[in-house]
MARTOR-508391 format. One record per residue: x, y, z of N, C-alpha, C in turn. Coordinates in steps of 0.05 Angstrom, whole numbers, padded with zeros to 5 digits, always signed. Example, Ala and Ser with C-alpha at 12.3 -4.5 7.8 and 13.67 -1.06 7.14 Angstrom:
2
nu,nv,nw,cau,cav,caw,cu,cv,cw
+00264,-00114,+00156,+00246,-00090,+00156,+00264,-00066,+00156
+00257,-00045,+00142,+00273,-00021,+00143,+00258,+00001,+00157
***
This chain:
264
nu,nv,nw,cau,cav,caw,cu,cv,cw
-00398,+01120,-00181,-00412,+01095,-00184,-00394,+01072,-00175
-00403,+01052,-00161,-00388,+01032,-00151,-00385,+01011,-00173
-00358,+01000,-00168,-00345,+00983,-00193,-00359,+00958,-00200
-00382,+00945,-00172,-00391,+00927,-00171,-00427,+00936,-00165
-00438,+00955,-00180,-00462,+00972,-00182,-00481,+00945,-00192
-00497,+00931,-00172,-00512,+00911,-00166,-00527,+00913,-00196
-00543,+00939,-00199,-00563,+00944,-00215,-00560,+00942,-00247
-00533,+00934,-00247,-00536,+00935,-00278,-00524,+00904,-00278
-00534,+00887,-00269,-00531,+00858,-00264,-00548,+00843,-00257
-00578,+00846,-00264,-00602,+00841,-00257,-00603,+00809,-00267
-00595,+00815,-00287,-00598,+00787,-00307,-00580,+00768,-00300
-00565,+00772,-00276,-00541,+00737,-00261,-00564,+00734,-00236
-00591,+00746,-00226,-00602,+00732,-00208,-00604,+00703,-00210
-00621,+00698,-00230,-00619,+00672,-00234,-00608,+00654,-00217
-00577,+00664,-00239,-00550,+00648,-00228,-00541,+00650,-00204
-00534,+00673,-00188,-00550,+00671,-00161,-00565,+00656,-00147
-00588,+00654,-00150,-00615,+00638,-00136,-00601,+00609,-00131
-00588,+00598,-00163,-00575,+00578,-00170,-00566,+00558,-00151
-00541,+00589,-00144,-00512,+00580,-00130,-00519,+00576,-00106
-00544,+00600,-00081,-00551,+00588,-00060,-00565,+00558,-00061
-00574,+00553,-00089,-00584,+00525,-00083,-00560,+00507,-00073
-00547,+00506,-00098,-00521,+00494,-00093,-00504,+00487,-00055
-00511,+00519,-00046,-00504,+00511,-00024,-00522,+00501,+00008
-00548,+00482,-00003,-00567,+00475,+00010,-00553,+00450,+00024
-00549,+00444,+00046,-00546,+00409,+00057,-00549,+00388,+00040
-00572,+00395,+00022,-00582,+00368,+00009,-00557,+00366,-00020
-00551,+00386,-00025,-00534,+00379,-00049,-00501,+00378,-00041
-00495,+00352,-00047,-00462,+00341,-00045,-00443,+00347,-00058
-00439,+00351,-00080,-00423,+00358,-00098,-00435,+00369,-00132
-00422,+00396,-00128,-00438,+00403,-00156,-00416,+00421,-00172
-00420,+00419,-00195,-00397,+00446,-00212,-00423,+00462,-00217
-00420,+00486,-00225,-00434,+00507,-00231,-00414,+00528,-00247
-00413,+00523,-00279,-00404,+00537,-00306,-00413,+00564,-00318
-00400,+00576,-00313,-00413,+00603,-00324,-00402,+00623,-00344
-00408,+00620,-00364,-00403,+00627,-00391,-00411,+00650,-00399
-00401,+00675,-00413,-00399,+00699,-00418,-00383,+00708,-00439
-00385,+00733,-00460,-00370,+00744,-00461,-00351,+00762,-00443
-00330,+00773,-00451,-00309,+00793,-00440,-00329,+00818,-00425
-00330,+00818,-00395,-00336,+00845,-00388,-00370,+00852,-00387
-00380,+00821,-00385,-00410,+00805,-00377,-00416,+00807,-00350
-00397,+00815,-00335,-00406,+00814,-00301,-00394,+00789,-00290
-00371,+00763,-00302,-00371,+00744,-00284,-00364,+00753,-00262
-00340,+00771,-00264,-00318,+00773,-00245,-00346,+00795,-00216
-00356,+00800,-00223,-00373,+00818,-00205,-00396,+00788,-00192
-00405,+00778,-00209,-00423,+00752,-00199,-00403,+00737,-00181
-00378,+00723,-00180,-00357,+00712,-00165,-00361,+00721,-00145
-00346,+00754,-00143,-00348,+00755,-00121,-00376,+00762,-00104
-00391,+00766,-00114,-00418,+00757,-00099,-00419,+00732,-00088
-00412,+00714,-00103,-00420,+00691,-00092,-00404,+00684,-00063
-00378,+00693,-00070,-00360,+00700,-00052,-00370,+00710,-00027
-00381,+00738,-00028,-00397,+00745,-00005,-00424,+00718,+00007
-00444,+00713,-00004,-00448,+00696,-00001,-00446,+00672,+00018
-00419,+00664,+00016,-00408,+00641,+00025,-00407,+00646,+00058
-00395,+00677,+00053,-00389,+00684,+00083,-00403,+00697,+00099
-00430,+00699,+00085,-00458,+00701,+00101,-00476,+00684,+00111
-00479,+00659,+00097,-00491,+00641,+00114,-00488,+00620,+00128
-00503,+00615,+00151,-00498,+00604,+00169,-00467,+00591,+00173
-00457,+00593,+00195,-00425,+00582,+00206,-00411,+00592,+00176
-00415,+00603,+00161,-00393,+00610,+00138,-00387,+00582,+00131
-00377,+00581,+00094,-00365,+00561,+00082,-00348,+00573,+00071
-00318,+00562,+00074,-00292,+00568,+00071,-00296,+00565,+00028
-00290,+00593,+00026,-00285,+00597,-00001,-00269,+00601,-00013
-00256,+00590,-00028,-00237,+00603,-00040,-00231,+00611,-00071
-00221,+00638,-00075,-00228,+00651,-00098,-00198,+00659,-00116
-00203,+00655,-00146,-00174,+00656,-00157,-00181,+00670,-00183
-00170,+00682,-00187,-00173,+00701,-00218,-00154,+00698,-00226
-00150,+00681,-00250,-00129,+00671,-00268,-00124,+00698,-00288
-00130,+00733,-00285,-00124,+00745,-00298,-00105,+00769,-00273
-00111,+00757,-00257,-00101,+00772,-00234,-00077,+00773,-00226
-00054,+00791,-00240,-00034,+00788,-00232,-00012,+00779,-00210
-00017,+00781,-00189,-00010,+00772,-00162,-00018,+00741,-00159
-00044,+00737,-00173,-00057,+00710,-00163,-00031,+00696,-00188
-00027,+00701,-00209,-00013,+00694,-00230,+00018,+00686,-00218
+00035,+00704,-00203,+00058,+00713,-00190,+00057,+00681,-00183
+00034,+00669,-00164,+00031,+00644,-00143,+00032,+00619,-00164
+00020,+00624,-00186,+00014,+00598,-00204,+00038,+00592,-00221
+00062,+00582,-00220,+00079,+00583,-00234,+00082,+00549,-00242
+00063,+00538,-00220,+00066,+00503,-00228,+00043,+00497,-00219
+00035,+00472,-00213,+00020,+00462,-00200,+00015,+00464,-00172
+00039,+00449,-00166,+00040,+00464,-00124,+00035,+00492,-00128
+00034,+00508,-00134,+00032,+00535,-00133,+00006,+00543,-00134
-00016,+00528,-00147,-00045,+00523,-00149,-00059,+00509,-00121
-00040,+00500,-00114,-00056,+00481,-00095,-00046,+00498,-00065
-00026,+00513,-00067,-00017,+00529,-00047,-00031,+00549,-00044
-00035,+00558,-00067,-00062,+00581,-00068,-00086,+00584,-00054
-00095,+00551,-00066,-00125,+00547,-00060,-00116,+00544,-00022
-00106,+00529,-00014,-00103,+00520,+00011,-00098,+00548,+00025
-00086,+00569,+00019,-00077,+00596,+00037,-00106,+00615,+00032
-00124,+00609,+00006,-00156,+00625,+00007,-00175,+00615,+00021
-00172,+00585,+00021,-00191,+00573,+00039,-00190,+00584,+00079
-00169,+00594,+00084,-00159,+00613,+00110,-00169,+00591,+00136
-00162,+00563,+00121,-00160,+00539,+00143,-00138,+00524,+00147
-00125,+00539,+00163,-00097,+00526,+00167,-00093,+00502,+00179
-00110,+00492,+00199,-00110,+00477,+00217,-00111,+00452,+00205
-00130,+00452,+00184,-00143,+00428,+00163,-00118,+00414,+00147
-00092,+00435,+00145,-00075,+00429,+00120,-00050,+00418,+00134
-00042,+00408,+00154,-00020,+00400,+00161,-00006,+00370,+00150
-00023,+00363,+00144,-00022,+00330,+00135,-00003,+00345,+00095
-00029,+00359,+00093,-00008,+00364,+00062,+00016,+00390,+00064
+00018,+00404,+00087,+00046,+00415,+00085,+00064,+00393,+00087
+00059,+00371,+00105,+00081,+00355,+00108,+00089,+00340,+00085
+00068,+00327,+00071,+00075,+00318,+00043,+00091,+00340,+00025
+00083,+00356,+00023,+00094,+00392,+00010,+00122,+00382,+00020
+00127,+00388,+00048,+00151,+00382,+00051,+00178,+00362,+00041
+00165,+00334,+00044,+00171,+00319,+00038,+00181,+00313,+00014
+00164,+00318,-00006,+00170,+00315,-00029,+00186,+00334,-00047
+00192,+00360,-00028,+00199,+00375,-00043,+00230,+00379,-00032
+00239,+00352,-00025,+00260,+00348,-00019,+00279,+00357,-00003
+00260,+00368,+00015,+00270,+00378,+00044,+00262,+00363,+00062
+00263,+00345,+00063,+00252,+00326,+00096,+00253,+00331,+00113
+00279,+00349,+00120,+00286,+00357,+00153,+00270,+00388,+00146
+00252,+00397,+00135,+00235,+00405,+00139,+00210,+00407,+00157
+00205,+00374,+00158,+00170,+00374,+00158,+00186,+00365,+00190
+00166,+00363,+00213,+00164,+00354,+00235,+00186,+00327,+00233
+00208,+00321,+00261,+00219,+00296,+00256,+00191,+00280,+00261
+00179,+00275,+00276,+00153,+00258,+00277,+00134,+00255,+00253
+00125,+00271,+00242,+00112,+00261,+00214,+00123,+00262,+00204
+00160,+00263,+00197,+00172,+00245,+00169,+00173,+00227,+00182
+00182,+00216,+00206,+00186,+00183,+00209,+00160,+00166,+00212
+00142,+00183,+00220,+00114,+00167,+00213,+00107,+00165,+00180
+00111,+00177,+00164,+00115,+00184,+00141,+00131,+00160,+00129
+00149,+00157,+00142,+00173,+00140,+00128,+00163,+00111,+00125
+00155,+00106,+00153,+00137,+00077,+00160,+00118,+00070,+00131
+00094,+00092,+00139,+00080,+00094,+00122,+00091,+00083,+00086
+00110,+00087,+00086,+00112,+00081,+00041,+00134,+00057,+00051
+00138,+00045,+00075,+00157,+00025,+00072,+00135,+00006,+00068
+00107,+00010,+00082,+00088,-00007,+00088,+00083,-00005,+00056
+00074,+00014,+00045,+00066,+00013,+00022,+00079,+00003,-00005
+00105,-00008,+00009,+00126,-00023,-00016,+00119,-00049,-00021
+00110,-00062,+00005,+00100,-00087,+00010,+00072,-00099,+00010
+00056,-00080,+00005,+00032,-00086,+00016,+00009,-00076,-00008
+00000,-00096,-00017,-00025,-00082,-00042,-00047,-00073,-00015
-00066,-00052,-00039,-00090,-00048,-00023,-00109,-00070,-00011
-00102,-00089,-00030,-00127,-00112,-00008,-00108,-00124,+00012
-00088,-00132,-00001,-00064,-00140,+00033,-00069,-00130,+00050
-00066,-00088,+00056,-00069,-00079,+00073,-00098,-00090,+00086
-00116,-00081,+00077,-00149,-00091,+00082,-00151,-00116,+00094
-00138,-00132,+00086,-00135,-00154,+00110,-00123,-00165,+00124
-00095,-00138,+00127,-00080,-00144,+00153,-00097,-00126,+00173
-00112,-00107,+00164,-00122,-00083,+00178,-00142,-00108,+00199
-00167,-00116,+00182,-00180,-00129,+00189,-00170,-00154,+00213
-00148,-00163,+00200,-00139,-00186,+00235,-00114,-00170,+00244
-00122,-00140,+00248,-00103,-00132,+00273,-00128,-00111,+00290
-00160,-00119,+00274,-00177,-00105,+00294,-00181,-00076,+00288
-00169,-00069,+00261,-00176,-00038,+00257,-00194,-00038,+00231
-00213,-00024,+00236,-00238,-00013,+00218,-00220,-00004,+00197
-00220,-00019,+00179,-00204,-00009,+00140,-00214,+00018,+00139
-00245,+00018,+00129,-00261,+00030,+00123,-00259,+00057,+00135
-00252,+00059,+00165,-00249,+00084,+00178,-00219,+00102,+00175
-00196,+00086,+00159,-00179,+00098,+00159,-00178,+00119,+00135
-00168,+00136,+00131,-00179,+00164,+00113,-00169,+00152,+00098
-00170,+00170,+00076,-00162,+00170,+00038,-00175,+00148,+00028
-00159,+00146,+00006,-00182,+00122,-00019,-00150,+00106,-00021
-00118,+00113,-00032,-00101,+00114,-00044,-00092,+00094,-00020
-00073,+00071,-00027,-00053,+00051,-00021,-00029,+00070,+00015
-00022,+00095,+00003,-00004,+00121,+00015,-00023,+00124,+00037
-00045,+00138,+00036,-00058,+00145,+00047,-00071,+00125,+00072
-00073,+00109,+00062,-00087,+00084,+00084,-00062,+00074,+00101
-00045,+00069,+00092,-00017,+00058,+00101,-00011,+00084,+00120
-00020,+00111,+00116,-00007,+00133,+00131,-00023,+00135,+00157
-00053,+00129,+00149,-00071,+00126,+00173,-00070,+00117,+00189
-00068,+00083,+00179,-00062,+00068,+00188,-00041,+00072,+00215
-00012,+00071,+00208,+00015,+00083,+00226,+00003,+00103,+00247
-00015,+00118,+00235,-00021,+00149,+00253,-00044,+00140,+00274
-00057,+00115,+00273,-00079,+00099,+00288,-00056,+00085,+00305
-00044,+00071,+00299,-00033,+00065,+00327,-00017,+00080,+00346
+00000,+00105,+00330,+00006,+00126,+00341,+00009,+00134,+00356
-00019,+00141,+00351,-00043,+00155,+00367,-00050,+00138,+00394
-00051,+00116,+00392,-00059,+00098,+00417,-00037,+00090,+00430
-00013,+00099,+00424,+00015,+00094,+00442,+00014,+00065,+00430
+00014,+00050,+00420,+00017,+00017,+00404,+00026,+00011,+00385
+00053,+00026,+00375,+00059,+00018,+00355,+00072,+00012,+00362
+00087,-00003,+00381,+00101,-00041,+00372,+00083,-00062,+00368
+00057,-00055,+00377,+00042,-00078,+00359,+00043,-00073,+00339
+00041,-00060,+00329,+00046,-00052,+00295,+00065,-00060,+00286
+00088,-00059,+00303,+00115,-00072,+00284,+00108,-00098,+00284
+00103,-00119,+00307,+00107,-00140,+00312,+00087,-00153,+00289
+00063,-00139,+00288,+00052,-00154,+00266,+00058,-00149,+00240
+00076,-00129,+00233,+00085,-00123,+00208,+00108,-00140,+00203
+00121,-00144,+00224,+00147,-00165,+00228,+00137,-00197,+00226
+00109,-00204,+00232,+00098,-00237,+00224,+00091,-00235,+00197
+00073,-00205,+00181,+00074,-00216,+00164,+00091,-00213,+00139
+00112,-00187,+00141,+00134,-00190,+00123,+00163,-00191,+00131
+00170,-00217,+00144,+00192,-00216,+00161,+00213,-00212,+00147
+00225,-00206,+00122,+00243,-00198,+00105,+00252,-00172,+00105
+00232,-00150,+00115,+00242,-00126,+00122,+00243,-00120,+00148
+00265,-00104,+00153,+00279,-00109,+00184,+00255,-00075,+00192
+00236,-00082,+00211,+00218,-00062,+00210,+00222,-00042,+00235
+00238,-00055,+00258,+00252,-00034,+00277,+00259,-00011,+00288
+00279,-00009,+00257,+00296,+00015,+00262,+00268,+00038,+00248
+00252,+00030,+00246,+00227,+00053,+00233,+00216,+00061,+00262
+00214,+00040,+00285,+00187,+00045,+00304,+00217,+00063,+00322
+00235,+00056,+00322,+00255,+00069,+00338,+00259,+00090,+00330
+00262,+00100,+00305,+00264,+00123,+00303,+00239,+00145,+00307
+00218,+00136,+00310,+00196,+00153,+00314,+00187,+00152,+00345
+00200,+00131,+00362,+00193,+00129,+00382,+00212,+00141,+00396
+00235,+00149,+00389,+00252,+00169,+00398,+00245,+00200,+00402
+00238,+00203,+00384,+00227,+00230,+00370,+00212,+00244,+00403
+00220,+00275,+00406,+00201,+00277,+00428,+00170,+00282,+00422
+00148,+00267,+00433,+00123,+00273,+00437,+00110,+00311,+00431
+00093,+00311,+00416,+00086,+00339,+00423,+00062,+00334,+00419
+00041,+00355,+00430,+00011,+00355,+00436,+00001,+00354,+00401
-00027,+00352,+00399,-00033,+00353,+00371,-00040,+00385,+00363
-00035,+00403,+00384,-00032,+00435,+00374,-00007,+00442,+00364
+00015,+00431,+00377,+00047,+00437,+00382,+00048,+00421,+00349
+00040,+00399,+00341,+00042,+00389,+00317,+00034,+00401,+00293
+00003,+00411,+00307,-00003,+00426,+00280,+00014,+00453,+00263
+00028,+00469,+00286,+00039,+00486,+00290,+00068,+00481,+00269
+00080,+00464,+00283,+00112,+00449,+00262,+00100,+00437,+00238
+00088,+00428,+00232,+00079,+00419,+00207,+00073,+00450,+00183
+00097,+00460,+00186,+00089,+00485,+00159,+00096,+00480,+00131
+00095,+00494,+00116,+00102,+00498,+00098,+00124,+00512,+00080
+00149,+00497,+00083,+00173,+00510,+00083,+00176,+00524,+00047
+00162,+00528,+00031,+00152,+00539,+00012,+00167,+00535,-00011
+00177,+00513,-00011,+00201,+00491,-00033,+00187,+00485,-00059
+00198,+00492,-00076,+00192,+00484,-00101,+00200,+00458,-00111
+00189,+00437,-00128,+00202,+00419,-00138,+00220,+00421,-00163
+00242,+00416,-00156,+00275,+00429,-00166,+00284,+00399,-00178
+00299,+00400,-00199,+00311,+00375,-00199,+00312,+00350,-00207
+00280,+00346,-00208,+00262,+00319,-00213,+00256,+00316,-00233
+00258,+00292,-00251,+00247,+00275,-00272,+00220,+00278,-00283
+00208,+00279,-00308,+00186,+00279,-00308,+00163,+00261,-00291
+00181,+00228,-00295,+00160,+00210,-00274,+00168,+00222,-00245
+00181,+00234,-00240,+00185,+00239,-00205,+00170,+00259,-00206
+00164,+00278,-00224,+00147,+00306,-00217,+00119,+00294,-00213
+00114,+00280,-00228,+00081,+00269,-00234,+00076,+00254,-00217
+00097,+00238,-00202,+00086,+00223,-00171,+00095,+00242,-00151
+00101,+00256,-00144,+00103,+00283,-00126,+00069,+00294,-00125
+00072,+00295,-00148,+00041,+00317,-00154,+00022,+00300,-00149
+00017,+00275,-00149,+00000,+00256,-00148,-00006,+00247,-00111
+00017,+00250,-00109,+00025,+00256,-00069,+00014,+00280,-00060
+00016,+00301,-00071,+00014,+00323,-00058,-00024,+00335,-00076
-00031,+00311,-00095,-00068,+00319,-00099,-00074,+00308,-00068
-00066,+00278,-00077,-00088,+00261,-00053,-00079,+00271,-00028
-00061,+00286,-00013,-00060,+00302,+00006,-00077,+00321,+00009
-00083,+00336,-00020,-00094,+00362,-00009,-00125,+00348,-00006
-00141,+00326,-00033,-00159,+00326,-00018,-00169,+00314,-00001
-00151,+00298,+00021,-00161,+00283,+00044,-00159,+00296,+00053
-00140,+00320,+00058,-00155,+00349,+00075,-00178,+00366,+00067
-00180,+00370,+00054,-00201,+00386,+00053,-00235,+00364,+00050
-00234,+00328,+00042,-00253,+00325,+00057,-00256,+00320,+00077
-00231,+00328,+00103,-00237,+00334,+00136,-00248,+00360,+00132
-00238,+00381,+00124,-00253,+00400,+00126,-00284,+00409,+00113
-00290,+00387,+00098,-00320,+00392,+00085,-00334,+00372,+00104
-00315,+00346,+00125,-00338,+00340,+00135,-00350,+00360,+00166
-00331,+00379,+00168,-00335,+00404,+00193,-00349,+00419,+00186
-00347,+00431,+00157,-00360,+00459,+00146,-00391,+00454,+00132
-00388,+00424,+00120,-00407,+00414,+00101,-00406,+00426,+00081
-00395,+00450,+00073,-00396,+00460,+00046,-00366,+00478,+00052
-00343,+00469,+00021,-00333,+00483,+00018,-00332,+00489,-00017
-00325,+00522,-00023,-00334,+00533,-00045,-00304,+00539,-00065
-00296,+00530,-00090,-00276,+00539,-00109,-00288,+00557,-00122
-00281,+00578,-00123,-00290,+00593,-00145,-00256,+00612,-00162
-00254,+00601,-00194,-00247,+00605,-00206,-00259,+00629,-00229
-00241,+00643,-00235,-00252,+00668,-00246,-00230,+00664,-00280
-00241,+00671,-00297,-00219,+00665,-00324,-00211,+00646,-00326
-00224,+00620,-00333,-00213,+00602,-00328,-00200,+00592,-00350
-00209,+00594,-00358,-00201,+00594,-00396,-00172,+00607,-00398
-00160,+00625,-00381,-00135,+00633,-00382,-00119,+00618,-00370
-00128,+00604,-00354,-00103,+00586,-00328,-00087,+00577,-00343
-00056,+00575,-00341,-00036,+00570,-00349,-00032,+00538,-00350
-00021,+00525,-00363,-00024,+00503,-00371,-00005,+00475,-00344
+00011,+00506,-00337,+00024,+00490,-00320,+00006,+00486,-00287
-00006,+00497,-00288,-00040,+00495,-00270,-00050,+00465,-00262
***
């Protein structure tokens, strides 16, 4: 008899029927809770759903974690370890380079991550020393760049876009020069020189160097752990909503959840 014997699980159609709703266009964001005793079928419903994911149309990147699952357990020893998880199940590598580099970064290897996205990187939180979120918003606005289009929600994040928008267009000494009228106290220079030194690589050759040198955070203070981790959320999910705006649906599915370790 097979371990996952459909027939004696009649009664999770329902829940089932449910979850393909869930994964209709029309619905944006949903949790879906599923409560049982010990040895109720979740872990057999999961991975259904699991299948599922990767049957309809273009597939939606799923990713699946059993907090009783030894090996999955081995990975969860902190937080980054949760989020390393989810990011290596989701089997979208391409999507995650922006938060290996933060990964990197913060985990106190710098000469880790790409020289080009730490010194773009670097720009980025000098901007953000000086600059509240509505400052930014209306230097963005009289230097001609759409606020609104630059990713994330977070102060880091916009400031990172930002740098990576002119970049991108070969123009960032306009960038200094207007960063230099409006906070002429910081000598802003030696930031565009060091990144403009840096050799050029294609945006495949980038995606590629941007890994994940698999560093734990060692060392750090409680407030330094909790703004690390706060760096390395809003990383993971401004990636992954690039990748939900490609896939339109991507799926977490947690198994025992009730067991996840606190350091989770």
């Amino acid at each position: 008899m097979s371990l996952f014997e459909e027939k004696f699980f009649v009664d999770r159609e329902r829940k089932l029927r449910g979850f393909e709703k869930l994964l209709q266009p029309a619905t944006r964001q949903s949790v879906m809770l599923i409560e049982a005793a010990e040895k109720m079928g979740k872990t057999w419903l999961i991975i259904k759903m699991q299948r599922i994911c990767q049957t309809i149309a273009a597939g939606a990147p799923a990713a699946r974690i059993d907090f009783r699952n030894p090996l999955d357990m081995l990975k969860l020893t902190d937080h980054l370890g949760l989020i390393r998880l989810l990011r290596d199940r989701l089997e979208q590598p391409e999507y995650f380079a922006q938060l290996n580099m933060v990964i990197n970064r913060v985990t106190a290897n710098q000469s880790a991550a790409s020289p080009g996205s730490r010194h773009l990187a670097a720009l980025a939180e000098q901007i953000q020393k000086v600059f509240t979120l509505a400052e930014l918003e209306r230097f963005a606005r009289f230097s001609d760049v759409e606020f609104e289009n630059l990713e994330g929600t977070t102060l880091f994040s916009k400031c990172f876009s930002l740098v990576g928008y002119y970049f991108r267009r070969q123009t960032l000494p306009d960038l200094i020069l207007r960063l230099s009228q409006e906070r002429s106290a910081v000598n802003w220079q030696p930031f565009a020189d060091r990144i403009l030194t840096t050799p050029v690589m294609t945006e495949a050759e980038s995606i590629t160097a941007v890994t994940d040198q698999n560093l734990r955070l060692v060392g750090v203070s409680e407030a330094e752990q909790q703004h690390a981790e706060r760096q390395i959320n809003e990383a993971f999910f401004q990636c992954l909503a690039a990748l939900l705006a490609d896939k339109r649906q991507v799926v977490l599915l947690f198994d025992a959840y009730e067991a996840a370790p606190e350091e989770a």
